[in-house]
N, C-alpha and C positions, 0 to 999 in steps of 0.2 A: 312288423307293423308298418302299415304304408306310410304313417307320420315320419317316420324313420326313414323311407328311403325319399320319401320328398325332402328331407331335410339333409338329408345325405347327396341329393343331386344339387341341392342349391349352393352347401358347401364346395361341391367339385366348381361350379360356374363362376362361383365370388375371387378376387383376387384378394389379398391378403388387407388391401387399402383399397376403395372403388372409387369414382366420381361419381357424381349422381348423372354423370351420362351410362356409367358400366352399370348401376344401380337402374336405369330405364329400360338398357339395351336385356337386361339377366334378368329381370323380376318383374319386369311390365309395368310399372308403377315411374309417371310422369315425373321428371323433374320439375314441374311447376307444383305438382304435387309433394314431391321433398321440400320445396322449399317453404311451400305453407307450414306443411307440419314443423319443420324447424324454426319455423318464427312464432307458431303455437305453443310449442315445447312439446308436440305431441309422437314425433317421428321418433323415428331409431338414433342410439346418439351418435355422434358424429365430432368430425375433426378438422377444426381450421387453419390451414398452409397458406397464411397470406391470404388471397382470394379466394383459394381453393376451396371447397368444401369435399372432405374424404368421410368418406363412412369404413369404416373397419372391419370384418367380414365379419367374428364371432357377435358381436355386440348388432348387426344384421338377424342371424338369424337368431338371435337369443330374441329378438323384438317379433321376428315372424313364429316364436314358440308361443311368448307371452301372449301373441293376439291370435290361436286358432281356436275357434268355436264350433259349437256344433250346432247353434239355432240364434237367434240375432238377439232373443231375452236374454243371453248372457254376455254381451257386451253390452245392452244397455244398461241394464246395473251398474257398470263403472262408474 
């Protein structure tokens, strides 16, 4: 299934812990745009080291599972 191998190449890219620089540089998604969602409560969860802000790999792609769609009326329902 090609969700499968998308999801299987994201795995290979994610480190085990990311910054939301490794999170921009792997997945295309801004870190100014992490940061919104994390002050929304709407992003993927995450983990704080002091200043740091780490995201976890599983709990990444568990969020990029949760959010694939196949037409934009089924996110708007949320």
């Amino acid at each position: 299934m090609e969700d499968d191998t998308t999801f299987a190449a994201l795995a290979e890219v994610l480190k085990p812990m990311n910054t939301t620089k490794d999170i921009a540089d792997r997945c295309g998604i801004k870190e100014s745009t992490l940061a919104h969602w994390r002050s929304d409560g709407i992003g993927p969860k995450f983990v704080k080291v002091g200043r740091t802000v780490m995201y976890p790999k599983e709990p990444m792609i568990e969020y990029f599972r949760d959010h694939l769609y196949q037409c934009t009326t089924e996110y708007e329902e949320e």
